[in-house]
MDTraj code that builds the backbone (N, CA, C; nanometers):
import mdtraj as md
import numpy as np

residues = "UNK UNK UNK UNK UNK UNK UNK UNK UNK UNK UNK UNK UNK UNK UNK UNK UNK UNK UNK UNK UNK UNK UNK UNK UNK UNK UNK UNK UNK UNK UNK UNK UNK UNK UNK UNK UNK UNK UNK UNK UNK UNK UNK UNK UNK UNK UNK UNK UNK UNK UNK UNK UNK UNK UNK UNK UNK UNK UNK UNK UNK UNK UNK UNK UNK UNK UNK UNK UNK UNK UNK UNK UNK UNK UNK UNK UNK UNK UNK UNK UNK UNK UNK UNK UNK UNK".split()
xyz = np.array([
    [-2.6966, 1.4459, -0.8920],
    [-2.5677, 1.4990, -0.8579],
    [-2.4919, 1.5273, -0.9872],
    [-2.4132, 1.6441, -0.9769],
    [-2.3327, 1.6568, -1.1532],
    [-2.1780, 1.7474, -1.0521],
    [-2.1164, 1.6716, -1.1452],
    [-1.9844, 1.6853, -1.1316],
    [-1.8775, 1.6870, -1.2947],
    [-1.8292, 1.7647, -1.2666],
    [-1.7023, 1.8223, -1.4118],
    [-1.5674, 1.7698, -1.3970],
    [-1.4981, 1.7291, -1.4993],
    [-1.3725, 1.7437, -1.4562],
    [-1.3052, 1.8590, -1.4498],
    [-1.1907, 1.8911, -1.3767],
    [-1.1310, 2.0105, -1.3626],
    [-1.0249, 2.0339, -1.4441],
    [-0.9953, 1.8931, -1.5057],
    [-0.9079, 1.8847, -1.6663],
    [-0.9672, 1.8208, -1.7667],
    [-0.8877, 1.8123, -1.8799],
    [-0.9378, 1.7475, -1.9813],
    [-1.0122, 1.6175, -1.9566],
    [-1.0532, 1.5757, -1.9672],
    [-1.1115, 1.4343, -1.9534],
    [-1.1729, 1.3456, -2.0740],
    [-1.0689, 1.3184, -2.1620],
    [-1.0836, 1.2526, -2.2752],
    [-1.0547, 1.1371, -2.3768],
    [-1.1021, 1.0359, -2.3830],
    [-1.0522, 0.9193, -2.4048],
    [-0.9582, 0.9318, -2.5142],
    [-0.8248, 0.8568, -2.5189],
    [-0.7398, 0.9028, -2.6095],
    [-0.7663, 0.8198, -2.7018],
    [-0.7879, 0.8780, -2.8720],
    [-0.8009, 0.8243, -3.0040],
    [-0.7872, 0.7087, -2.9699],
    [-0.8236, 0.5368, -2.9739],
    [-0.7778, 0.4344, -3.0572],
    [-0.6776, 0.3666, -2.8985],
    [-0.6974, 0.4127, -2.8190],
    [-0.6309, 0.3522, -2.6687],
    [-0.6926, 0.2791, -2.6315],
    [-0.6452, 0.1150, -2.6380],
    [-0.7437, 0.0434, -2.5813],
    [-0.7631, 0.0471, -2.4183],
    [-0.6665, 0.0431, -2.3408],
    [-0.6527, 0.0271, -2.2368],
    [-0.7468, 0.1651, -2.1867],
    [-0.8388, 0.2787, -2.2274],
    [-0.9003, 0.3302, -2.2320],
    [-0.8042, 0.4759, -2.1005],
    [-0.6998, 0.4876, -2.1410],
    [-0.5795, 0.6061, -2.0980],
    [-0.7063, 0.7110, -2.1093],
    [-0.6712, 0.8406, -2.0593],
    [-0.7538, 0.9030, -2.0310],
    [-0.6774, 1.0646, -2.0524],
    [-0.6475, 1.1720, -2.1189],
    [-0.5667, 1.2521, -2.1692],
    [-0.5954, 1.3682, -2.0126],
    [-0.4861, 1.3984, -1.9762],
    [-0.4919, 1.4915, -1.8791],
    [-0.5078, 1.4366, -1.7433],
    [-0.5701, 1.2809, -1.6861],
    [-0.5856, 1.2465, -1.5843],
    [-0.4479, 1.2271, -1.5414],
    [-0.4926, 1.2266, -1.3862],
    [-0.3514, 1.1370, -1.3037],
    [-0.3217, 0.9871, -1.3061],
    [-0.2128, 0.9865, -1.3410],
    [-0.2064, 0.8200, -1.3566],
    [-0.1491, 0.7585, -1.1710],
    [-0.1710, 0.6611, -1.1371],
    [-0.0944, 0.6407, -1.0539],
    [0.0132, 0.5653, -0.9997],
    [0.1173, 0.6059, -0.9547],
    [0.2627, 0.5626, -0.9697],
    [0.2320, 0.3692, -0.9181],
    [0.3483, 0.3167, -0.9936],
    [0.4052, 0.2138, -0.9757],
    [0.4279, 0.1769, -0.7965],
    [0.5299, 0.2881, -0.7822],
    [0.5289, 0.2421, -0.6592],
    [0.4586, 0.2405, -0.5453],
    [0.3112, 0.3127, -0.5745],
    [0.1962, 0.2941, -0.4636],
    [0.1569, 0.1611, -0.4856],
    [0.1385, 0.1092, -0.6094],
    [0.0993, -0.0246, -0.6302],
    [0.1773, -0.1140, -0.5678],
    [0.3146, -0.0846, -0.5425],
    [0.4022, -0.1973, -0.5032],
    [0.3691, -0.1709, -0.3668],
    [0.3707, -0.0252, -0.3221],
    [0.3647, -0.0443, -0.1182],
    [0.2578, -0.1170, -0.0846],
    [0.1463, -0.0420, -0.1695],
    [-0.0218, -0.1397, -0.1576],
    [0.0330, -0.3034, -0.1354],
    [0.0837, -0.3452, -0.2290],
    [0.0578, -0.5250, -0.2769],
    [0.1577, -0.5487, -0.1513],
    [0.2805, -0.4755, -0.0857],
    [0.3417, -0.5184, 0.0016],
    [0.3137, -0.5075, 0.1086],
    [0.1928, -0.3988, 0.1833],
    [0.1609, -0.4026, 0.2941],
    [0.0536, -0.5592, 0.2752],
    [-0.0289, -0.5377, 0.1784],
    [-0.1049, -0.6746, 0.1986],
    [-0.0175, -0.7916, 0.2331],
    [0.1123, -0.8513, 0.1807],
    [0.1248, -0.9883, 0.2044],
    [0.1752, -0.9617, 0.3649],
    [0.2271, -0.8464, 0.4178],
    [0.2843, -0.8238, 0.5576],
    [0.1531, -0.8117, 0.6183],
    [0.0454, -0.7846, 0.6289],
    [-0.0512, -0.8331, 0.6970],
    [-0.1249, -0.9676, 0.6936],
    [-0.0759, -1.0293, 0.5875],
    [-0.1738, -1.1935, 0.5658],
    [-0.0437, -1.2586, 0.6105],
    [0.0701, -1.2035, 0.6203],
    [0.1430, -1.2917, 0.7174],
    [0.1445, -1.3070, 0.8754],
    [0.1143, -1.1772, 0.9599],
    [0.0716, -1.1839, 1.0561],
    [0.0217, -1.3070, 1.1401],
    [0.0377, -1.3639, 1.2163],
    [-0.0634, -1.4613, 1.3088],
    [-0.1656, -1.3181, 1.3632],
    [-0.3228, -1.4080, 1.3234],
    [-0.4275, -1.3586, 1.4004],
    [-0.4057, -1.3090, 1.5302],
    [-0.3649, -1.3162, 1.6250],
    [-0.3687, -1.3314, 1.7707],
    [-0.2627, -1.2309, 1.7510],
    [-0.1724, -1.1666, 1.6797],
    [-0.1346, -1.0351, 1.7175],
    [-0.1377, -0.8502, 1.6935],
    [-0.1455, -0.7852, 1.7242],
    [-0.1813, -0.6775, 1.7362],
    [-0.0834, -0.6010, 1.5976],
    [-0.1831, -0.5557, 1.4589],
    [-0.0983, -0.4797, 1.4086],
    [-0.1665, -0.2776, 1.4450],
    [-0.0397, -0.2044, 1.4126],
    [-0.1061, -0.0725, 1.4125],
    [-0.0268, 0.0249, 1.3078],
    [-0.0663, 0.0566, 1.2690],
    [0.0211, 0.1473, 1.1226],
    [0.0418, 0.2448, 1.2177],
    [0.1794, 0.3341, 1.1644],
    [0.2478, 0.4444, 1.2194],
    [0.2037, 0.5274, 1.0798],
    [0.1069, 0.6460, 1.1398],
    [0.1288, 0.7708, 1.0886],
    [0.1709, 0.9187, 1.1137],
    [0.2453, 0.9745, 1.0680],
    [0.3297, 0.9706, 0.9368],
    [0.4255, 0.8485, 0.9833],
    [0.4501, 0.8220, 0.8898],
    [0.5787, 0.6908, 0.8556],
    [0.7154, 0.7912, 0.8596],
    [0.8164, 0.7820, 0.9518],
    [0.9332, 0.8223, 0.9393],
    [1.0330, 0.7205, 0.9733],
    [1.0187, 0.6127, 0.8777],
    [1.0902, 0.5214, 0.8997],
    [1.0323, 0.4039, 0.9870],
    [0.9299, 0.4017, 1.0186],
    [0.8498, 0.2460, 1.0792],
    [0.7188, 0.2778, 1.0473],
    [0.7315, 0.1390, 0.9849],
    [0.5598, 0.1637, 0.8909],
    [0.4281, 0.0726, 1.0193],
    [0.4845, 0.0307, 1.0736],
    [0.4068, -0.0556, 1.1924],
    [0.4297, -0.0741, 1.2947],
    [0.4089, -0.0861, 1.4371],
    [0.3619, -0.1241, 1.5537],
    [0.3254, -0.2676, 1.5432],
    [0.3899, -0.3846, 1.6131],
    [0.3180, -0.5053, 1.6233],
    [0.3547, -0.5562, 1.7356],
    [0.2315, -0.5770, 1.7914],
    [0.2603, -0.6396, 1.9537],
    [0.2194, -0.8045, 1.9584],
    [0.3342, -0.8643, 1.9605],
    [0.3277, -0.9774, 1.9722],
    [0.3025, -1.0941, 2.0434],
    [0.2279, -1.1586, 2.0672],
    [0.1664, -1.2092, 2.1764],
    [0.1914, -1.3616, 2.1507],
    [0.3144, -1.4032, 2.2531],
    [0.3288, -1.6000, 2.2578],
    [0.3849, -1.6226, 2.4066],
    [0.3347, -1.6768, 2.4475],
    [0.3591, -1.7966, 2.5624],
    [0.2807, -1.6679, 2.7245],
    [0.2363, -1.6305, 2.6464],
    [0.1747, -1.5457, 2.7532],
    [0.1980, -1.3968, 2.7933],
    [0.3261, -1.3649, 2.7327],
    [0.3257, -1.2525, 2.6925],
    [0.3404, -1.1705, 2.5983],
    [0.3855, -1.0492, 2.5929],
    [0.4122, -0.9412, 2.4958],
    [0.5302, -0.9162, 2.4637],
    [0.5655, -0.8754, 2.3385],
    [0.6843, -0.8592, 2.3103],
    [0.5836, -0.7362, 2.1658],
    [0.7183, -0.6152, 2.1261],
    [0.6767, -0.5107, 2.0696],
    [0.7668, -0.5272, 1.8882],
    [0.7569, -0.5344, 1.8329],
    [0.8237, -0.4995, 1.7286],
    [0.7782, -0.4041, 1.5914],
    [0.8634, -0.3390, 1.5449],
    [0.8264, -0.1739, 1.4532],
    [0.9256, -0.2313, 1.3201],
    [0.8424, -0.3060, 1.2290],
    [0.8973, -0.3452, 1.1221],
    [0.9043, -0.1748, 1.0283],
    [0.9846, -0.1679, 0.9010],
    [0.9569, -0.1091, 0.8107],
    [0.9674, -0.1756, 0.6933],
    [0.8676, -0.1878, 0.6401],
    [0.8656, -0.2145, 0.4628],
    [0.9026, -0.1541, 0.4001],
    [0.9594, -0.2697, 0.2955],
    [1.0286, -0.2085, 0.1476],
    [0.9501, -0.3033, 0.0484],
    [0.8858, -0.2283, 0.0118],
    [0.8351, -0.2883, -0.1583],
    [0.8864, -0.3733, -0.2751],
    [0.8922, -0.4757, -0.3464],
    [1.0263, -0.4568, -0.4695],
    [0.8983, -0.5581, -0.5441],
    [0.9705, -0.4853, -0.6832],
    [0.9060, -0.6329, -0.8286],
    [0.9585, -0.7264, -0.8109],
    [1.0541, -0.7683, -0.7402],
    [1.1545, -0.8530, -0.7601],
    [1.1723, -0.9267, -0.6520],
    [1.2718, -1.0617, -0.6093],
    [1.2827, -1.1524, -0.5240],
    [1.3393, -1.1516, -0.4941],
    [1.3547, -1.1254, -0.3213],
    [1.4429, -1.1526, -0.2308],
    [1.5346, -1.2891, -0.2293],
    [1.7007, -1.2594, -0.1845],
    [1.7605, -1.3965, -0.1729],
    [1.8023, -1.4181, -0.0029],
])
top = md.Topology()
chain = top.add_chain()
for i, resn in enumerate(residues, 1):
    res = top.add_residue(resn, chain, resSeq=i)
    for name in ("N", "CA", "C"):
        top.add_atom(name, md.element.get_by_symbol(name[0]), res)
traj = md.Trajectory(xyz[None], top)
């Protein structure tokens, strides 16, 4: 299989972190939605139903909640941050 880049693709002089001249870097804040959907799913109890909303227009999830025998619905939206909630 052979494949090109469609830009430059070149290690920059003396960069350790091995940056790459012309690639896409990717934003900060995908990293933060990424790391924040993870802890909102490892918080979850097993036993309830998550479902991502796509497109997201303001509710990033579907969660059907399941205690004492029944259902109950809730449509959280996440917000990301570096920083700590008070």
């Amino acid at each position: 299989m052979h494949w090109s880049c469609l830009t430059e693709c070149r290690t920059v002089d003396g960069a350790e972190d091995g940056t790459r001249v012309g690639m896409p870097r990717r934003a900060k804040s995908h990293e933060t939605d990424e790391a924040a959907q993870g802890v909102f799913k490892a918080a979850i109890p097993k036993d309830w139903v998550v479902r991502e909303q796509r497109p997201d227009y303001g509710l990033d999830y579907v969660v059907e909640i399941f205690e004492g025998g029944g259902g109950r619905l809730a449509s959280p939206n996440l917000l990301g941050s570096n920083g700590v909630f008070n």
